[in-house]
MARBA-3410 file (N, C-alpha, C, O; in Angstrom, 1 decimal):
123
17.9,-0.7,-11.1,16.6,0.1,-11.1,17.0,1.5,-11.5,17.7,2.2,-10.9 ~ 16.4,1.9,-12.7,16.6,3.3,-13.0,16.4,4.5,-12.0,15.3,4.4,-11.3 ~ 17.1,5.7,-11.6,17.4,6.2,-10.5,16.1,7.3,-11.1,15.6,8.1,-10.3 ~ 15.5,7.4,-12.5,13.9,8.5,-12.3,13.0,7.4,-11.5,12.0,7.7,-10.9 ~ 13.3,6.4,-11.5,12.1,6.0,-10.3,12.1,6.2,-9.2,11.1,5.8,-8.5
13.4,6.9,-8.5,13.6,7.8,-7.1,13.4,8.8,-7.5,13.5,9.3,-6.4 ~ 13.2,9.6,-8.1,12.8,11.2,-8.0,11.3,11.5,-8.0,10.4,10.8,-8.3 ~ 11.4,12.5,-7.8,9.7,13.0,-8.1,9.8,14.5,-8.8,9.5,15.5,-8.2 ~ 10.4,14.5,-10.2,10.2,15.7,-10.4,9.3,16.3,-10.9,9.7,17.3,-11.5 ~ 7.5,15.8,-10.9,6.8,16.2,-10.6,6.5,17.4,-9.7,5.7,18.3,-9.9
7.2,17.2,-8.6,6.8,17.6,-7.4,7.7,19.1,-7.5,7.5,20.0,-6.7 ~ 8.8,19.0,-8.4,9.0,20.4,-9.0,8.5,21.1,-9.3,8.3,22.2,-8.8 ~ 8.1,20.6,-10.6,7.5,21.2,-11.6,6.2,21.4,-10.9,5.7,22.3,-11.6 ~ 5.3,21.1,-9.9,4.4,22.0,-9.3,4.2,23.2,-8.5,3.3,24.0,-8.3 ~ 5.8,23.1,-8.0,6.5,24.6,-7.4,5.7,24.0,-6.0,4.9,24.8,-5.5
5.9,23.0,-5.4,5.2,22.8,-3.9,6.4,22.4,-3.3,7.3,21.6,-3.7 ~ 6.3,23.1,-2.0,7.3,22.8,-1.2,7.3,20.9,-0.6,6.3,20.3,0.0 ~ 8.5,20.3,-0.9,8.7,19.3,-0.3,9.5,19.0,0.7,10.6,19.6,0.6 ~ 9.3,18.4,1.7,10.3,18.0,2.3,11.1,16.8,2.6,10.4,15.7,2.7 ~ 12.8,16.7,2.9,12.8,15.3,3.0,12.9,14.1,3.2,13.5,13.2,2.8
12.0,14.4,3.9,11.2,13.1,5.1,10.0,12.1,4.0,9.8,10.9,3.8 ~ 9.5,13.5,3.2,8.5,12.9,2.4,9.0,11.8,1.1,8.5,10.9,0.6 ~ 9.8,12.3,1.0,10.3,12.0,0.1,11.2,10.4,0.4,11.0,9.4,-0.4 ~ 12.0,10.5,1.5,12.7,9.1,1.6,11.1,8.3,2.2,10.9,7.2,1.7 ~ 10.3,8.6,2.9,9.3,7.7,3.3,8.5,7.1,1.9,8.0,5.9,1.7
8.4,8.2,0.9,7.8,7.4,-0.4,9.2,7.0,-1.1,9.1,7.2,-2.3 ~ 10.4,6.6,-0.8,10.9,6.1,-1.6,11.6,4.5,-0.7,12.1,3.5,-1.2 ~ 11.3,4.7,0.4,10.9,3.4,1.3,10.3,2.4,0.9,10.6,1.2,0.8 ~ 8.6,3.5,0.5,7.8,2.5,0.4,7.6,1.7,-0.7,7.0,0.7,-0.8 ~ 8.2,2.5,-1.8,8.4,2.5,-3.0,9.4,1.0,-2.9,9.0,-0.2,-2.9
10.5,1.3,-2.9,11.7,0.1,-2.8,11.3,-1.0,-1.7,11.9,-2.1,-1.8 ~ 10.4,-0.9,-0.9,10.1,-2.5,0.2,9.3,-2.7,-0.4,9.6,-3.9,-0.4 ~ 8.4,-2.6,-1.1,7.4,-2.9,-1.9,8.3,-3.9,-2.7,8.2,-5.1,-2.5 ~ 9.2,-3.4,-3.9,9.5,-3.6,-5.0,10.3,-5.1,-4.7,10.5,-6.2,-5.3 ~ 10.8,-4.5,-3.3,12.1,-6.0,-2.6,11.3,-7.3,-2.7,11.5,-8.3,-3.3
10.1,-6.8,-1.7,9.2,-8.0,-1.7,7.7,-8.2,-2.2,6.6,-8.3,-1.6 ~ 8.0,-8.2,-3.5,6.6,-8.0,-4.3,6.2,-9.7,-4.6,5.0,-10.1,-4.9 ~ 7.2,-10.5,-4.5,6.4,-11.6,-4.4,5.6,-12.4,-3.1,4.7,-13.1,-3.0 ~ 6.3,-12.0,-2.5,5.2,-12.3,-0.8,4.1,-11.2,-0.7,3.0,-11.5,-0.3 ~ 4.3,-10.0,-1.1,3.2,-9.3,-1.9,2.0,-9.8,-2.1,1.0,-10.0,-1.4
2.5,-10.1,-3.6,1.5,-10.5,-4.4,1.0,-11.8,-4.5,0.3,-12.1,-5.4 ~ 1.6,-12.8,-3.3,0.6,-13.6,-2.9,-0.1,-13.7,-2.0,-1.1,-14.5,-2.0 ~ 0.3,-12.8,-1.1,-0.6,-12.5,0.0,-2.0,-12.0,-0.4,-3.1,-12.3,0.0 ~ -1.4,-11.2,-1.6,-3.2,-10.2,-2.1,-3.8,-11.8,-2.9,-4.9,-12.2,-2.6 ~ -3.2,-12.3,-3.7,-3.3,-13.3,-4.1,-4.4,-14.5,-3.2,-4.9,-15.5,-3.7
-4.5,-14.3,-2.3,-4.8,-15.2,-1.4,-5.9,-15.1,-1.0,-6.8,-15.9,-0.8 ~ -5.7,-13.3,-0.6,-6.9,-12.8,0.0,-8.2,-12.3,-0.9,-9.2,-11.6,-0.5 ~ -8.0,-12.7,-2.1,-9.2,-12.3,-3.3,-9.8,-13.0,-3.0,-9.3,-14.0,-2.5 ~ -11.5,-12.6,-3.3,-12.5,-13.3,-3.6,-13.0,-12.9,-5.0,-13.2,-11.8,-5.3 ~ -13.1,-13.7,-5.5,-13.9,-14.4,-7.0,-13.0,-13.1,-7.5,-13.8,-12.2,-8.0
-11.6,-12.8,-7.6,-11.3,-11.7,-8.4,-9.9,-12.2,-9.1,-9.1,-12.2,-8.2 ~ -9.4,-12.6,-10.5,-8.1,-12.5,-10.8,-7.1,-11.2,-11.1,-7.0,-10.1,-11.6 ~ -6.4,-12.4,-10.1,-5.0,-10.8,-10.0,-5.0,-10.4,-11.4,-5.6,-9.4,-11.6 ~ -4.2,-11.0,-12.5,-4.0,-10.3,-13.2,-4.6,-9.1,-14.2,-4.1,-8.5,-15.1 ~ -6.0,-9.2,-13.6,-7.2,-8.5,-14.2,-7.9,-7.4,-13.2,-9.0,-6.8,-13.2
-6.6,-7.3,-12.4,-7.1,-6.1,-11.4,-7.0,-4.6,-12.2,-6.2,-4.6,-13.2 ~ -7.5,-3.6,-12.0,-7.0,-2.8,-12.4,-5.8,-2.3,-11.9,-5.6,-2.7,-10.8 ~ -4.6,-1.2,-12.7,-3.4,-1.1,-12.0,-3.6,-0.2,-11.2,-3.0,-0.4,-10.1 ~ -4.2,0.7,-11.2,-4.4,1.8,-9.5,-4.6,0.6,-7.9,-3.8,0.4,-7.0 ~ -5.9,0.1,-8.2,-5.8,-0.8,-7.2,-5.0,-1.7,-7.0,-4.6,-2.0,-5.9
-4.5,-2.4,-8.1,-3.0,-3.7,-7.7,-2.1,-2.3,-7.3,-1.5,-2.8,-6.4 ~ -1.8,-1.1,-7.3,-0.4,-0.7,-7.0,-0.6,-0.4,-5.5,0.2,-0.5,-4.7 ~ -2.1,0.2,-5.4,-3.0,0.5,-3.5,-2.5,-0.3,-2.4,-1.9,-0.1,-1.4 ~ -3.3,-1.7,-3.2,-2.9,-2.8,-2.7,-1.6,-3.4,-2.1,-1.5,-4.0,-1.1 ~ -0.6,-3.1,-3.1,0.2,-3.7,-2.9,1.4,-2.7,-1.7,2.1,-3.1,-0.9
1.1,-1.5,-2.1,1.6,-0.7,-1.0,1.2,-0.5,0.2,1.9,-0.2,1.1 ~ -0.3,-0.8,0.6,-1.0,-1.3,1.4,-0.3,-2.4,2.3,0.1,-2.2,3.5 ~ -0.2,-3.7,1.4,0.1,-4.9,1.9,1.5,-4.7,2.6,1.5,-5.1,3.7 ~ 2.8,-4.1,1.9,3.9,-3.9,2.2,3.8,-2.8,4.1,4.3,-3.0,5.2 ~ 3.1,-2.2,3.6,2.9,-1.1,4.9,2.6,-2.4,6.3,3.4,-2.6,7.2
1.5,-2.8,6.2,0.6,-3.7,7.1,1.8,-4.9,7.6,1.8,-5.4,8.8 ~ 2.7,-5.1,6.5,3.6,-6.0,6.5,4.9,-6.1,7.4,5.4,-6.9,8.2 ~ 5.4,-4.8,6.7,6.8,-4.3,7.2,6.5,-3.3,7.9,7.3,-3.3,8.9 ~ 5.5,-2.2,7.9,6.1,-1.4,8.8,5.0,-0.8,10.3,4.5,0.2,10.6 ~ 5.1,-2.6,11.3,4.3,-2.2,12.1,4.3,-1.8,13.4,3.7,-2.2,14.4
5.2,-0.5,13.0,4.7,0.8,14.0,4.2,1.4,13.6,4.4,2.6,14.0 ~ 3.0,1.2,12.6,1.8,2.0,11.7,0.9,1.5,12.5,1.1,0.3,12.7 ~ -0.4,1.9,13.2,-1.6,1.0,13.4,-2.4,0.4,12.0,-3.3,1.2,11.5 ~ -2.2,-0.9,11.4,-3.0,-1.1,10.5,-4.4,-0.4,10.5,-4.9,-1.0,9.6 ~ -5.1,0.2,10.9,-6.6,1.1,10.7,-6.2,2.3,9.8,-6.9,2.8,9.0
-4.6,2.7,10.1,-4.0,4.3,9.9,-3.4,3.9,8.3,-3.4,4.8,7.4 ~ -3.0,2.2,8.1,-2.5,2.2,6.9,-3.9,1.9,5.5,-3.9,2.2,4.3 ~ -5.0,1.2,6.2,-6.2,0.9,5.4,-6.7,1.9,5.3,-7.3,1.8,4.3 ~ -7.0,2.9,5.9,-7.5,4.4,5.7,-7.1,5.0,4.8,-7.6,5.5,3.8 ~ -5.8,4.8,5.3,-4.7,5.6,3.8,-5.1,5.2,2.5,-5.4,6.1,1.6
-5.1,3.9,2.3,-5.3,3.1,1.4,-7.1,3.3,0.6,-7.5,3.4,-0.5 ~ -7.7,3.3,1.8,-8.6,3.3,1.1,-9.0,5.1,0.1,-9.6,5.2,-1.0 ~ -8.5,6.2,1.1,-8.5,7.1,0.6,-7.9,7.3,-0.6,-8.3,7.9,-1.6 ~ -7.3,7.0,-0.4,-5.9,6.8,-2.0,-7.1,6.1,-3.3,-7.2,6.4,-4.5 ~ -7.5,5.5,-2.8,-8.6,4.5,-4.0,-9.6,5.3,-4.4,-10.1,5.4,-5.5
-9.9,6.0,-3.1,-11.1,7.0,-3.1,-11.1,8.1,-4.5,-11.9,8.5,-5.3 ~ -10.1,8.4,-4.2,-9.0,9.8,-5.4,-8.9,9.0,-7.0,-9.4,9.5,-8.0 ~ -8.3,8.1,-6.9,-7.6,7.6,-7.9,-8.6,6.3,-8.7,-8.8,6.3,-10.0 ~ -9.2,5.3,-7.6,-9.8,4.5,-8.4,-11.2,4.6,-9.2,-11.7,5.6,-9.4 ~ -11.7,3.5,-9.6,-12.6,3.4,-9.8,-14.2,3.9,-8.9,-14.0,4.0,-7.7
-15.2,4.2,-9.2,-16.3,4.2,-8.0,-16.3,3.4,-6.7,-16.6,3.7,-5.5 ~ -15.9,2.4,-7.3,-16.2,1.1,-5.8,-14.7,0.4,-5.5,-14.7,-0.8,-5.1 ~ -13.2,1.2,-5.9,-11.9,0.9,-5.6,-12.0,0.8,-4.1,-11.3,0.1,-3.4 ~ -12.8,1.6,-3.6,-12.2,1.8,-2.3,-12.7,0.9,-1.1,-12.3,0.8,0.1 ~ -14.0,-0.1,-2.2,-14.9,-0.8,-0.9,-13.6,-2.4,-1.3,-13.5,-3.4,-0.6
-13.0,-2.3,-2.7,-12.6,-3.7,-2.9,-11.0,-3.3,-2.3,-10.4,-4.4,-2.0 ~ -10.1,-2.3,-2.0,-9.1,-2.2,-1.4,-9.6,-2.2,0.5,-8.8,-2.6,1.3 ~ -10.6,-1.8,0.8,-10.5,-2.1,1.8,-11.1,-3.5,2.6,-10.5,-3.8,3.6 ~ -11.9,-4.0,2.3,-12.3,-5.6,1.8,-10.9,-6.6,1.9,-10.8,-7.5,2.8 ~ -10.0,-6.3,1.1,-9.0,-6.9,0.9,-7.9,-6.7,2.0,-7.3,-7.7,2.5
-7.6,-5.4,2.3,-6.4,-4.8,2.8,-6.7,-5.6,4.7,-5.8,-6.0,5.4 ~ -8.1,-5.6,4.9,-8.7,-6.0,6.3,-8.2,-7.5,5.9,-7.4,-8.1,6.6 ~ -8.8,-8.0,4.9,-8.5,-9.4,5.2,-6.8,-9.8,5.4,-6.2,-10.3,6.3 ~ -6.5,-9.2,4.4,-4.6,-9.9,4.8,-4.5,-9.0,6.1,-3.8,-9.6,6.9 ~ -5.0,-7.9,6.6,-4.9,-7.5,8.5,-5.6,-8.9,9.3,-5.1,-9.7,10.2
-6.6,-8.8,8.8,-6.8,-10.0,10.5,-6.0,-11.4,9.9,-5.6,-12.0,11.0 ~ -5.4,-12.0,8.8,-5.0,-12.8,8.7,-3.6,-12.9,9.3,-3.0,-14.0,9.3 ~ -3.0,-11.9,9.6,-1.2,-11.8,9.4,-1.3,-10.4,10.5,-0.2,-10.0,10.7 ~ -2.0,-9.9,10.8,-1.6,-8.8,11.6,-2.3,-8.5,13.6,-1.9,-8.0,14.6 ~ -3.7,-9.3,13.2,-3.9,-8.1,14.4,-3.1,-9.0,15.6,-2.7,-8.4,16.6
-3.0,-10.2,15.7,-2.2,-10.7,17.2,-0.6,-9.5,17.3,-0.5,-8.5,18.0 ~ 0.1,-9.9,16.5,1.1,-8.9,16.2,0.9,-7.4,16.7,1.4,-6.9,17.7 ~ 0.2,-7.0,15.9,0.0,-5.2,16.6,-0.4,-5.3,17.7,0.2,-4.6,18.5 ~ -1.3,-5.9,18.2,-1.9,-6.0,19.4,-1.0,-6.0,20.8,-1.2,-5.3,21.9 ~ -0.1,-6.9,20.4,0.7,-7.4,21.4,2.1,-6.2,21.5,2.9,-6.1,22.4
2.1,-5.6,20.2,3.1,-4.8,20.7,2.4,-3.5,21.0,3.3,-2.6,21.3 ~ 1.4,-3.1,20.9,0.8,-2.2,21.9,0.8,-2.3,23.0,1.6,-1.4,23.5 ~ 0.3,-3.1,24.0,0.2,-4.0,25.2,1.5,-3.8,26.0,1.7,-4.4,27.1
END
């Protein structure tokens, strides 16, 4: 994997301060994503209605799929805290109505694969 897809030197070139927490947590999410993009992408795969993957737009397939990865792997997040994110993120970036089909989606693969799980390790 080419090592400019760990940098952000965007985030230079804006002169904003970063720090490096921010930075390994998006490059976490970046590489578990990338690890497991085929359980991924059939999870989202699964959870579409009347929509083909390959004709998603790429803002939302990438929402999504960092979404999915989050909900997935990292649940000491409360899924509400990761679909928020997500949907916000859609809000900015996608289309008008990205944010009602990433969260539509991101809920369904949660109650299908998550909420016993979180639930119980709150408890």
């Amino acid at each position: 994997m080419p090592d400019d897809l760990l940098t952000f030197p965007w985030a230079e070139r804006a002169g904003k301060e970063v720090h490096d927490e921010d930075f390994l947590f998006s490059q976490l999410l970046f590489l578990g994503t990338v690890e497991h993009i085929n359980e991924i992408d059939a999870l989202i795969i699964k959870n579409l209605e009347n929509w083909d993957f390959n004709r998603l737009k790429l803002v939302d397939k990438a929402i999504l799929r960092l979404g999915t990865y989050s909900l997935l792997f990292q649940q000491d997040t409360d899924p509400r805290i990761v679909i928020n994110e997500a949907v916000s993120i859609a809000r900015t970036y996608g289309t008008d109505d990205s944010f009602k089909f990433v969260n539509a989606v991101l809920d369904s693969i949660k109650r299908e694969c998550l909420d016993c799980s979180y639930e119980k390790d709150k408890n």
